[in-house]
Backbone as ProteinMPNN parsed JSONL, in Angstrom:
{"seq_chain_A": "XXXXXXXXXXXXXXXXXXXXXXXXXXXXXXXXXXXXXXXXXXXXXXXXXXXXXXXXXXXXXXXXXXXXXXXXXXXXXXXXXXXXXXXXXXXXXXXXXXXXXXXXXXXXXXXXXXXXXXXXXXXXXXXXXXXXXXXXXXXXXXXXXXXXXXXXXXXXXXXXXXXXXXXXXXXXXXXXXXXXXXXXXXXX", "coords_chain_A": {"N_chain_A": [[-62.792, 96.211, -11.585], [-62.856, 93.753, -14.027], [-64.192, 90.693, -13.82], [-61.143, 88.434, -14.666], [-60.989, 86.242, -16.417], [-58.933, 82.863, -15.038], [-56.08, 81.341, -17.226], [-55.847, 78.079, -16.904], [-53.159, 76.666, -16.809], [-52.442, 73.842, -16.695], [-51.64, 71.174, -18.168], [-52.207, 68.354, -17.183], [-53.998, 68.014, -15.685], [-56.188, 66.757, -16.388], [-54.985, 63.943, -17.307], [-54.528, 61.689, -20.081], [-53.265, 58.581, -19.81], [-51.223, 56.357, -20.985], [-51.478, 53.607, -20.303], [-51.232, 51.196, -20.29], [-48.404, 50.035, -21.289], [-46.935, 50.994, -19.009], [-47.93, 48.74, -17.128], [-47.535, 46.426, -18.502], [-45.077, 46.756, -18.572], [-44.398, 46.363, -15.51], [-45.43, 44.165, -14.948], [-43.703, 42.211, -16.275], [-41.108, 42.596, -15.777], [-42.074, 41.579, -12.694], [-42.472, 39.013, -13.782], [-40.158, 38.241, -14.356], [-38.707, 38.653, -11.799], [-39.981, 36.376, -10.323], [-39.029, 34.616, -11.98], [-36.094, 34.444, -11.856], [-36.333, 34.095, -9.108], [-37.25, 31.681, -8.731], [-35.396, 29.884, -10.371], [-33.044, 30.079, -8.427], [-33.892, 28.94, -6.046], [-34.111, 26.798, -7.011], [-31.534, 26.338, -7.948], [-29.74, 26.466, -5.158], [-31.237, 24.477, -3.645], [-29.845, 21.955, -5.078], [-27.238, 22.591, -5.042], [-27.317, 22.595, -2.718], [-27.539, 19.654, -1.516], [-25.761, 18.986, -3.443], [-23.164, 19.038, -2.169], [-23.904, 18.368, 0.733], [-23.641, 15.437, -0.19], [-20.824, 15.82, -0.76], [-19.79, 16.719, 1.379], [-19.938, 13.995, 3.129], [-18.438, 12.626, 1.32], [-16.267, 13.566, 1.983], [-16.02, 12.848, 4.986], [-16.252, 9.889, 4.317], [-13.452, 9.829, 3.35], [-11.873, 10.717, 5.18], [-12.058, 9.129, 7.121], [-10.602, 6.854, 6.39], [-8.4, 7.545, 5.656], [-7.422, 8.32, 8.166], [-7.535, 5.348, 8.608], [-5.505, 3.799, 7.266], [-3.338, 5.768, 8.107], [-3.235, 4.819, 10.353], [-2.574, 2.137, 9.89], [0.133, 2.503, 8.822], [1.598, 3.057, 11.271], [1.458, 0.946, 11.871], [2.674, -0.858, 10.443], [5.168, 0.227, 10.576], [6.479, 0.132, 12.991], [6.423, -2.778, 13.069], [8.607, -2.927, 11.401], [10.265, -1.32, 12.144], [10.377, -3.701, 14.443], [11.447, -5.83, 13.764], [13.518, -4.903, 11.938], [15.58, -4.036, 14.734], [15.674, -6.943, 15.221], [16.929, -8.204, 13.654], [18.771, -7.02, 13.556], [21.746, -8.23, 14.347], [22.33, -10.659, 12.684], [22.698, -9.27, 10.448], [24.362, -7.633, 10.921], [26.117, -10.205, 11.009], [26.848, -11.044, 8.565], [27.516, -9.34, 7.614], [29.94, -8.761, 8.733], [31.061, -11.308, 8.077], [31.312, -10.95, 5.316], [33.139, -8.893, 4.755], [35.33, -9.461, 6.359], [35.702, -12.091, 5.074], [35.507, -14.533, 6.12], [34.474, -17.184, 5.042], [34.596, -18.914, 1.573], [32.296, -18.092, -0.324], [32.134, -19.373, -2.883], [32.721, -21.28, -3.249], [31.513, -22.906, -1.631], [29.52, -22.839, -2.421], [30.013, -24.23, -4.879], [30.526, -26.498, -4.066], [27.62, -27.284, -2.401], [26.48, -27.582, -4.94], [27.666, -29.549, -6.608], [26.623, -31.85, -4.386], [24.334, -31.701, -4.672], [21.239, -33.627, -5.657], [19.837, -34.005, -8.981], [17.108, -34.079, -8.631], [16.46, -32.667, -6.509], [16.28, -29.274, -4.795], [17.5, -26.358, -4.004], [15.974, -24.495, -1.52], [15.731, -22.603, 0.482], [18.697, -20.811, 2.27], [20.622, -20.312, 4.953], [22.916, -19.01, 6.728], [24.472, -19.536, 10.084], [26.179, -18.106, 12.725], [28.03, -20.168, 14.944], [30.755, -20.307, 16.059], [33.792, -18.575, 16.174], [35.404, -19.734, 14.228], [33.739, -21.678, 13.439], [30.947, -21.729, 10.967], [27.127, -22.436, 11.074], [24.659, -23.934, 8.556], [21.639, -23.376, 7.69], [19.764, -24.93, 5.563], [16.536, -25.443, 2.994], [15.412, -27.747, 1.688], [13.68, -28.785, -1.119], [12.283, -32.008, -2.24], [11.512, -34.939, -3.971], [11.188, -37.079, -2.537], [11.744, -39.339, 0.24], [13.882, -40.818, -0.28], [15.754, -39.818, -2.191], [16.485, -37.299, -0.868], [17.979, -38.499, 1.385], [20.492, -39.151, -0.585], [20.868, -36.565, -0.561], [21.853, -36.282, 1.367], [24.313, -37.99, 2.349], [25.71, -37.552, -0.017], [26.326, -34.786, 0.958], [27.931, -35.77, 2.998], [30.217, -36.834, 2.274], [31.638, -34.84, 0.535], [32.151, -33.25, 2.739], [31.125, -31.916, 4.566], [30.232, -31.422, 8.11], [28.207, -32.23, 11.15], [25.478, -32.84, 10.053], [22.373, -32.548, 10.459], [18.84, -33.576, 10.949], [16.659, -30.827, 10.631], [13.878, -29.998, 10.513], [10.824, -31.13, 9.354], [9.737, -29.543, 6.955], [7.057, -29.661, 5.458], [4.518, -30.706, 2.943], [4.351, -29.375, -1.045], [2.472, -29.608, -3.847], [3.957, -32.044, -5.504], [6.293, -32.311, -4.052], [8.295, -32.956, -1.635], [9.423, -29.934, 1.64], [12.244, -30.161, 3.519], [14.072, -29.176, 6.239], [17.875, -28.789, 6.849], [20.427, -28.659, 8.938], [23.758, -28.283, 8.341], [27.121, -28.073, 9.198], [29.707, -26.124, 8.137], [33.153, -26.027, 7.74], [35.457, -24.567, 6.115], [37.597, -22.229, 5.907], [38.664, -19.154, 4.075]], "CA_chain_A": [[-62.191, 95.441, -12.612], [-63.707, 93.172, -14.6], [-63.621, 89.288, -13.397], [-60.768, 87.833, -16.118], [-60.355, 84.194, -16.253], [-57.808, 82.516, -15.395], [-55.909, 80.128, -17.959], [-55.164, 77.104, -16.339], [-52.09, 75.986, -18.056], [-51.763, 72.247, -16.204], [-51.972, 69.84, -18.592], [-52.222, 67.032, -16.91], [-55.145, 67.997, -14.953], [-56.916, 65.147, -16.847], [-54.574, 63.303, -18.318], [-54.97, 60.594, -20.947], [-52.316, 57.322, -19.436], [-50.695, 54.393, -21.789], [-51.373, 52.455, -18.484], [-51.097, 49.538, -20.958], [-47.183, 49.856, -21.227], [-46.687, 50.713, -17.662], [-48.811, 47.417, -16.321], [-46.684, 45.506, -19.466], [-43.463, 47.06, -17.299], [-44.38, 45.843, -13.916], [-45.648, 42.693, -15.314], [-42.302, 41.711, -17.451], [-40.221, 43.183, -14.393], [-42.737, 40.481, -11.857], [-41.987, 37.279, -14.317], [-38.094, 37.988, -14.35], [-38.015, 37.993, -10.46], [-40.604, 35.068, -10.189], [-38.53, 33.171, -12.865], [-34.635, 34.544, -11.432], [-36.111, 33.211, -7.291], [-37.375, 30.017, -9.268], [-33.836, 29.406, -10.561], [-31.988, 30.279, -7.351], [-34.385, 28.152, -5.767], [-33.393, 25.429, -8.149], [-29.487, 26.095, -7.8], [-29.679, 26.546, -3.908], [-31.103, 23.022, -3.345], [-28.996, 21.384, -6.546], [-25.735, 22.698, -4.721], [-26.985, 22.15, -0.961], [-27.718, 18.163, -2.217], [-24.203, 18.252, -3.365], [-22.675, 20.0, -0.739], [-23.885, 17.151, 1.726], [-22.872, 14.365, -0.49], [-19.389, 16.006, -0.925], [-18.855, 16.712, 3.218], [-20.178, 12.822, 3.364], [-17.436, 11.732, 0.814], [-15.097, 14.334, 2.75], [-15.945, 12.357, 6.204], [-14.916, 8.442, 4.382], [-11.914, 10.058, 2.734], [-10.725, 11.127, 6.071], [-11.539, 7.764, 7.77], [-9.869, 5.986, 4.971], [-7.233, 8.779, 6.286], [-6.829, 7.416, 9.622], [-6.908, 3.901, 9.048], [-4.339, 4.089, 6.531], [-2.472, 6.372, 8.859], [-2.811, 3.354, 11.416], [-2.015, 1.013, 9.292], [0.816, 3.141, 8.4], [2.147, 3.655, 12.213], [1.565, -0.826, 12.655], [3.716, -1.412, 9.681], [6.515, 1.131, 11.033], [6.469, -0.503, 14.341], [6.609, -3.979, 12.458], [9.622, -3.055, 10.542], [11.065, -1.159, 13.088], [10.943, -4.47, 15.592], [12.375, -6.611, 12.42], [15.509, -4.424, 12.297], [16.464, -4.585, 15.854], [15.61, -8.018, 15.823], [17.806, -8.893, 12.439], [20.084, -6.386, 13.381], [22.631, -8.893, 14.92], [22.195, -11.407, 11.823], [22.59, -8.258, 9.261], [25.851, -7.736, 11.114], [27.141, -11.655, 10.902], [26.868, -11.29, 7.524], [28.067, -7.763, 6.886], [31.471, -9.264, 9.065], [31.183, -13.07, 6.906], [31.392, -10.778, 3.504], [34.141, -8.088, 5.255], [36.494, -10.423, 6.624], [36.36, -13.127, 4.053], [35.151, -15.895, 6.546], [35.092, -18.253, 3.89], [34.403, -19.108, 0.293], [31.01, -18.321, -1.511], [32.181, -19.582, -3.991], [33.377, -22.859, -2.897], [30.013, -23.37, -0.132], [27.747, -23.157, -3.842], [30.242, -25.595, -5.824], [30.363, -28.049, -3.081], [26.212, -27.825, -2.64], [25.303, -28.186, -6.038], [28.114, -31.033, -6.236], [26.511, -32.759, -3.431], [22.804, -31.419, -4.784], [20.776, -34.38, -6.765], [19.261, -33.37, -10.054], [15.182, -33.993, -8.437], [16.404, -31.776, -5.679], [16.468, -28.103, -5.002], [17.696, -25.721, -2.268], [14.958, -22.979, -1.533], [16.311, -21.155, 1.141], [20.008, -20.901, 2.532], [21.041, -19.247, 5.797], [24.108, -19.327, 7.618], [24.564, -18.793, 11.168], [27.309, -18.223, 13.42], [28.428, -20.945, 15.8], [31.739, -19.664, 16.729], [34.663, -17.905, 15.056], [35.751, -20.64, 13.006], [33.024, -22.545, 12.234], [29.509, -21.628, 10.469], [26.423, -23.19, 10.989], [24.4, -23.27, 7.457], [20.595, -24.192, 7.712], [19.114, -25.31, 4.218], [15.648, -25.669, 3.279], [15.647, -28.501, 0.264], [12.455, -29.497, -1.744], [12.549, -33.084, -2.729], [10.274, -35.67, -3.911], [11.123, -38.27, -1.594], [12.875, -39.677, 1.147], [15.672, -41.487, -0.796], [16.457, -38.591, -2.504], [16.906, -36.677, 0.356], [19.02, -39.255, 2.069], [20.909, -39.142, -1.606], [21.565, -35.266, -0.547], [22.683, -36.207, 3.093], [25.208, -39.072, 1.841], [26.771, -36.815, -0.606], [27.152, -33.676, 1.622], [28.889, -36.089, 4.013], [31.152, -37.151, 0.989], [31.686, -33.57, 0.275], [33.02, -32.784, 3.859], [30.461, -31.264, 5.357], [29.923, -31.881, 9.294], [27.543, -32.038, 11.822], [24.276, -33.196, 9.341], [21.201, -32.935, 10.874], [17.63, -33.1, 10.104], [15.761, -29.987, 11.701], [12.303, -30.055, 10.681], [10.026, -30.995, 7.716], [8.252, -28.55, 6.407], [5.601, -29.989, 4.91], [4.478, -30.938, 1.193], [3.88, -28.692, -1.461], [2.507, -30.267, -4.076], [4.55, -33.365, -5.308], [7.471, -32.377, -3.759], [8.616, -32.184, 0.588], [10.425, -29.723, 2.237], [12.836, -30.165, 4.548], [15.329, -28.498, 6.821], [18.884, -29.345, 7.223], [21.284, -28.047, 9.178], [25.194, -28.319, 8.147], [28.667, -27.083, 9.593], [30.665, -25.739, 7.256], [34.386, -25.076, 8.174], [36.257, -24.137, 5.541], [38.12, -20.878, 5.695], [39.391, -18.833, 2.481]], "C_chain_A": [[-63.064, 94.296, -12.956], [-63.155, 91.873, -14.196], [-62.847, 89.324, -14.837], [-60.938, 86.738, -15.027], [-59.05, 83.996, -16.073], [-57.435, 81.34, -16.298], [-55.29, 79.22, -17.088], [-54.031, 76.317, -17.155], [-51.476, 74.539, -17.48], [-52.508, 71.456, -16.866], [-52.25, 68.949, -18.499], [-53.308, 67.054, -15.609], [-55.827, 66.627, -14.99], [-56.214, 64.127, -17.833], [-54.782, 62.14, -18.849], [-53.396, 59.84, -20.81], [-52.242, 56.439, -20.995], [-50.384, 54.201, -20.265], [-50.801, 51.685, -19.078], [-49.525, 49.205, -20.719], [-46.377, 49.968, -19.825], [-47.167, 49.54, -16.881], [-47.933, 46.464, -17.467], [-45.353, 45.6, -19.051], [-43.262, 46.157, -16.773], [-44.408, 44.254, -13.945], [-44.55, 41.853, -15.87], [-41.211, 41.668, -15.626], [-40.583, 41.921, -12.862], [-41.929, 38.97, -12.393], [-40.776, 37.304, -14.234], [-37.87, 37.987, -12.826], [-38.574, 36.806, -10.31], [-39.352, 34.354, -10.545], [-37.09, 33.176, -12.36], [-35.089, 33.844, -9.746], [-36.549, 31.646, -7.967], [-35.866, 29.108, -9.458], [-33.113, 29.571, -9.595], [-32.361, 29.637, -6.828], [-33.57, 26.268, -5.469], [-31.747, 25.174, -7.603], [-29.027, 25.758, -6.363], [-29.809, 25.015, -3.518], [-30.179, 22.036, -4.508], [-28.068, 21.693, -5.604], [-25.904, 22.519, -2.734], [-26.875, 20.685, -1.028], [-26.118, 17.93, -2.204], [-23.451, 18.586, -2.903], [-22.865, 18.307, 0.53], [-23.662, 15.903, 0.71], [-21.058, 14.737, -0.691], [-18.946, 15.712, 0.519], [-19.555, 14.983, 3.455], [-18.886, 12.299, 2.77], [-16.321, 12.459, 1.441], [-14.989, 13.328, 4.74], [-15.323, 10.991, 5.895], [-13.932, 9.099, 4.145], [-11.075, 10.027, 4.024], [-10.493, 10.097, 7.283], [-10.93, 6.63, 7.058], [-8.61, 6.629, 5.464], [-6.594, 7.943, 7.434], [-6.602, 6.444, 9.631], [-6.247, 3.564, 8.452], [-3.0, 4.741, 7.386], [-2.429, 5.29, 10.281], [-2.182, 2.099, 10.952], [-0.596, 1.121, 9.031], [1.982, 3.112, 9.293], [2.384, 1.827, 12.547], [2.555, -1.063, 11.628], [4.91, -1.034, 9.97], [6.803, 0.427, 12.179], [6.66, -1.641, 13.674], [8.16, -3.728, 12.014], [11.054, -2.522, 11.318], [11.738, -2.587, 13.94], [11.811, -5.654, 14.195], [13.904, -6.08, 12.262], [15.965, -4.485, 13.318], [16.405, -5.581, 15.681], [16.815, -8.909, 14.464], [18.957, -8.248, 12.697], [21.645, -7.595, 13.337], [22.768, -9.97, 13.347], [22.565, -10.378, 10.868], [24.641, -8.356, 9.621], [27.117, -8.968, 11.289], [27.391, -11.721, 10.026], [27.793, -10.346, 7.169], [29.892, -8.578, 7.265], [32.28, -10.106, 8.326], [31.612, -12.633, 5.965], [33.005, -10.408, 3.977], [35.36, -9.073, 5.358], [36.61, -11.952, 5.852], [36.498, -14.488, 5.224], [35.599, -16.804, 6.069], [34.49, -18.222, 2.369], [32.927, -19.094, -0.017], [30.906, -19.079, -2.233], [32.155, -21.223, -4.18], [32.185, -23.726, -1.69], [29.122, -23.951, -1.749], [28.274, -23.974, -4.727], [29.841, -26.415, -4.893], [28.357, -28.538, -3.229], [25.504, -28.064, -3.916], [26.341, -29.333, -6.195], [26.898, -32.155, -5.823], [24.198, -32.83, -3.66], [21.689, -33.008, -5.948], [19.955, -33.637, -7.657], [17.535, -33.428, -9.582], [15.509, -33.383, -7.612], [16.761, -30.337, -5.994], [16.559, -27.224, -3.545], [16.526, -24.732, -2.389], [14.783, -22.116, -0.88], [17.639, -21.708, 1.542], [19.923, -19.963, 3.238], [21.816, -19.628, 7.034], [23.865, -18.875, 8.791], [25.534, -19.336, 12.211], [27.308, -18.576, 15.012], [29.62, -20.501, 16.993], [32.663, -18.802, 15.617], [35.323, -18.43, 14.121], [34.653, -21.304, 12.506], [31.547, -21.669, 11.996], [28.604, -22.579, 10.267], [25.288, -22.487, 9.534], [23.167, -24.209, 7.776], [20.327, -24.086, 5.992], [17.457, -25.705, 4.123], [15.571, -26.318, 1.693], [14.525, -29.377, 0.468], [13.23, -30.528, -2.376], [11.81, -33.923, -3.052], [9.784, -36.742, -3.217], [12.005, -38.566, -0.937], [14.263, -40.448, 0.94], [16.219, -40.161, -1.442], [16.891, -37.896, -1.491], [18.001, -37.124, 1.426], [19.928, -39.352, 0.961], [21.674, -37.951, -0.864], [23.001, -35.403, 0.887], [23.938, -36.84, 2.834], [25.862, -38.212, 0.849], [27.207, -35.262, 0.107], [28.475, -34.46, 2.476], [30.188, -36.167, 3.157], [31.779, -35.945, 0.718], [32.553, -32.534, 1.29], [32.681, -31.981, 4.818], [30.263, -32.123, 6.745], [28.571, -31.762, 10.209], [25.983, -32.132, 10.823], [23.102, -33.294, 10.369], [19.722, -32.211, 10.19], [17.233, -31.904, 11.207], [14.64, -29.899, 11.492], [11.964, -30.639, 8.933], [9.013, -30.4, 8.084], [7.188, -28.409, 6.102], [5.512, -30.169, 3.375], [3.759, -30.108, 0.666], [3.982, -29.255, -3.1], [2.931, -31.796, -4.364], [5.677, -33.587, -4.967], [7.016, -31.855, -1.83], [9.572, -31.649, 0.293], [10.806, -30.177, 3.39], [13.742, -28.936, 4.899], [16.707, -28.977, 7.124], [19.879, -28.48, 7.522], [23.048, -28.874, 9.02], [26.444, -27.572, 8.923], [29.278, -26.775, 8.036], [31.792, -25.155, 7.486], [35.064, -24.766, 7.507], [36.669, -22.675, 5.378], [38.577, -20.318, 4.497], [40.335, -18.343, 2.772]], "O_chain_A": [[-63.949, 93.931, -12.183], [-61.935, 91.713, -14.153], [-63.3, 89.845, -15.856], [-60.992, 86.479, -13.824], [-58.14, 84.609, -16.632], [-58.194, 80.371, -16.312], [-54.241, 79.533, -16.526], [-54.217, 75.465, -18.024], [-50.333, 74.148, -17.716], [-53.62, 71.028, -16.555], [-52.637, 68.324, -19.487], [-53.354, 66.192, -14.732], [-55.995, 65.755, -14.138], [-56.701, 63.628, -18.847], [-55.299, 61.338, -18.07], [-52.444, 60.272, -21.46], [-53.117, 56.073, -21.779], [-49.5, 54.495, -19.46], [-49.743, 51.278, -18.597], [-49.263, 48.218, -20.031], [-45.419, 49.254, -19.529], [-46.626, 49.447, -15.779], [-47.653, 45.422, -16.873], [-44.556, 44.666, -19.146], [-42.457, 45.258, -17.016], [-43.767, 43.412, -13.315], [-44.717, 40.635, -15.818], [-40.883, 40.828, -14.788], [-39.683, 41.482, -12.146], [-41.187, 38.185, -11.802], [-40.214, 36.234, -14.002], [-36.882, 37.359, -12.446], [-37.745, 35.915, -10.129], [-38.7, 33.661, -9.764], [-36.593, 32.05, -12.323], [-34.25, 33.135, -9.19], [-36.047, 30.603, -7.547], [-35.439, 28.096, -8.902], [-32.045, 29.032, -9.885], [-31.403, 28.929, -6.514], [-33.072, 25.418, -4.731], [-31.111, 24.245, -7.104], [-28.117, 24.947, -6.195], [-28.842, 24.346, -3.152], [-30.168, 20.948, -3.933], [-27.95, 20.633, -4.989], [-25.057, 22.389, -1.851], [-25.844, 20.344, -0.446], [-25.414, 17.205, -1.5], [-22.485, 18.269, -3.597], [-22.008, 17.506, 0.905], [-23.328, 15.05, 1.531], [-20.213, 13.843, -0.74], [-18.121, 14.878, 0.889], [-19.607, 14.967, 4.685], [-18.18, 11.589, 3.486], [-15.265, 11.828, 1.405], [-13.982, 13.298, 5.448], [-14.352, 10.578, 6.529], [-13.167, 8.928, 5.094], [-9.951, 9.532, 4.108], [-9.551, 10.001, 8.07], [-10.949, 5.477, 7.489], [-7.702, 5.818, 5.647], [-5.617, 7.197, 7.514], [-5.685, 6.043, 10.349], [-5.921, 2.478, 8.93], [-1.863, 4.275, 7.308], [-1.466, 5.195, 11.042], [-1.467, 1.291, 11.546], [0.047, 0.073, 8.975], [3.124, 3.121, 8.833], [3.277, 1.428, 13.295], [3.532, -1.626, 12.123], [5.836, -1.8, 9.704], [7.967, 0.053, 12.038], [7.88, -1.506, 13.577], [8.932, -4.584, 12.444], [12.223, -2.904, 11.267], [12.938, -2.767, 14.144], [12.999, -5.967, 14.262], [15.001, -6.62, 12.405], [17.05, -5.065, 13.261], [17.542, -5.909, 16.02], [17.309, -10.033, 14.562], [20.041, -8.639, 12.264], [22.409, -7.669, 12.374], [23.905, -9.723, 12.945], [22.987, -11.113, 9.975], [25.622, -8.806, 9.029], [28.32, -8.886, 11.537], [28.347, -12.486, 9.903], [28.777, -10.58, 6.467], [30.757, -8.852, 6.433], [33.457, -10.012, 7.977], [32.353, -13.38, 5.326], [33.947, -11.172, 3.766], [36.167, -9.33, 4.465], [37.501, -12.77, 6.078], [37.43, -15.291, 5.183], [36.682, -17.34, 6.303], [33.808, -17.224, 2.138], [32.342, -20.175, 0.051], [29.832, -19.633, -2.469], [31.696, -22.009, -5.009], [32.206, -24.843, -1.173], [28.457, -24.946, -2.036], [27.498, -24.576, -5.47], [28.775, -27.025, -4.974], [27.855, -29.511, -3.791], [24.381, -28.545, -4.073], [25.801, -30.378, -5.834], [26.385, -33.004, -6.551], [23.286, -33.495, -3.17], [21.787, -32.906, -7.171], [19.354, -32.657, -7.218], [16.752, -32.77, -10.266], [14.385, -32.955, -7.348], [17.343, -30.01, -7.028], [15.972, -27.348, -2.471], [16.258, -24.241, -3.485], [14.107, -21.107, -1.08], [17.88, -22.888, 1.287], [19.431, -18.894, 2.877], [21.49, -20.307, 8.008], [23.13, -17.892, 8.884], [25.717, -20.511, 12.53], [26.911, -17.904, 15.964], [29.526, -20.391, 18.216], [32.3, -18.465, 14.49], [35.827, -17.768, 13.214], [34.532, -21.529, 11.302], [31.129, -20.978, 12.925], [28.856, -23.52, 9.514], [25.053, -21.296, 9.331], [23.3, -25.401, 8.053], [20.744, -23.134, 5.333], [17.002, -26.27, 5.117], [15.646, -25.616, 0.684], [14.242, -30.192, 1.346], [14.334, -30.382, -2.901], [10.917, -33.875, -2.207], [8.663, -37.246, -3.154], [13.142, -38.218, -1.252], [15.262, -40.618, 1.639], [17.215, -39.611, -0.973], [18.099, -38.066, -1.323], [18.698, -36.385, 2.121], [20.826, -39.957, 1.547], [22.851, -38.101, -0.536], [24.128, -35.004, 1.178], [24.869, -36.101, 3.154], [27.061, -38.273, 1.118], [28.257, -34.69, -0.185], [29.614, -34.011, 2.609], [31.159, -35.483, 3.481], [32.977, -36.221, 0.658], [33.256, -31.56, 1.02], [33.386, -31.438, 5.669], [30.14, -33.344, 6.662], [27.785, -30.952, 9.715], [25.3, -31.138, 11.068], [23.056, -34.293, 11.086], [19.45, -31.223, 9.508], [17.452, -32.019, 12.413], [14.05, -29.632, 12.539], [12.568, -30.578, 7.862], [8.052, -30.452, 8.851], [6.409, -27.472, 6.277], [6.425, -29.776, 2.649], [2.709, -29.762, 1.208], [5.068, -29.383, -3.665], [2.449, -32.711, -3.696], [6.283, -34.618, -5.258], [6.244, -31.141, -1.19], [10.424, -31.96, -0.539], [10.02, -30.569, 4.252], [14.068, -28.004, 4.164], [16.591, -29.885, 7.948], [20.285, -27.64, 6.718], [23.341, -29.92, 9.599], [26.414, -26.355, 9.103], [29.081, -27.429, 7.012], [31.818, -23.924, 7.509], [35.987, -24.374, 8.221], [35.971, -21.966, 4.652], [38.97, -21.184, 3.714], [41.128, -17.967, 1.909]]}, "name": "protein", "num_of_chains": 1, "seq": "XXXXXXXXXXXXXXXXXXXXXXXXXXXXXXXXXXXXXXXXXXXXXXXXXXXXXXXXXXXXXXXXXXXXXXXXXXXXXXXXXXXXXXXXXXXXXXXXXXXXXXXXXXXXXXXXXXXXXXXXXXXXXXXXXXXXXXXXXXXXXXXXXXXXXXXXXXXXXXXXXXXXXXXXXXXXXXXXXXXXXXXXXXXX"}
């Protein structure tokens, strides 16, 4: 038999590439991860940054927490020892209103009666002597010591007992306080 040829039918023995568009691929495909780890980069430190300034403002918040919550537990304890300690006084009063002791009404004519026009009461607080009588401390700003002996001289007038001075308070601006304690026996 006669040599035939054979046809080689593989095309691509020698083939002729567009490299160009495959290397314009790889290359496009390179800059978008470069440029997407650049930006994660970026975001990673950007959100670790504020990440530790947040757990920083998360550590005052929560000592701001506690000493608030101490402050919280000293004022309760404060208010707590204030009610036992008023209790007894809460309940002289609660009894004074209940049982109609004596006259409100007739304690606040008599002291402004007996009150001079440059004077002024600035606290009032009764306290119980025995079962008839009430002791009433007063704390009356005045501008001076005649006045004040003005107030004493007309409570007596007035019918009040047992007058005494209990403290001065001290001056606030152009006026003193004092303290004065009164009886007051009148029943209603």
């Amino acid at each position: 038999m006669k040599d035939v040829k054979k046809i080689n039918l593989n095309l691509a023995s020698n083939p002729v590439l567009n490299k160009r568009l495959f290397h314009l691929c790889v290359y496009l495909i390179c800059a978008l991860v470069i440029l997407f780890l650049f930006l994660d980069i970026k975001v990673y430190f950007r959100f670790k940054t504020e990440n530790q300034s947040l757990k920083k403002e998360i550590l005052d918040k929560e000592q701001n927490l506690k000493q608030v919550q101490k402050e919280e537990e000293k004022y309760s304890a404060q208010i707590q020892k204030i009610t036992v300690k008023n209790r007894a006084d809460v309940e002289f009063f609660n009894r004074m209103i209940y049982k109609k002791i004596f006259s409100w009404t007739d304690l606040f004519t008599e002291l402004e009666k007996a009150l001079p026009e440059s004077c002024y009461i600035v606290s009032l607080s009764p306290i119980e002597v025995n079962s008839s009588d009430t002791e009433i401390r007063l704390r009356v700003s005045h501008p001076g010591l005649t006045h004040l002996l003005s107030f004493v001289e007309n409570l007596k007038k007035a019918g009040f007992s047992r007058i005494k001075m209990v403290n001065e308070a001290g001056q606030v601006g152009d006026t003193e306080i004092s303290e004065i304690s009164i009886c007051y026996e009148r029943t209603f």
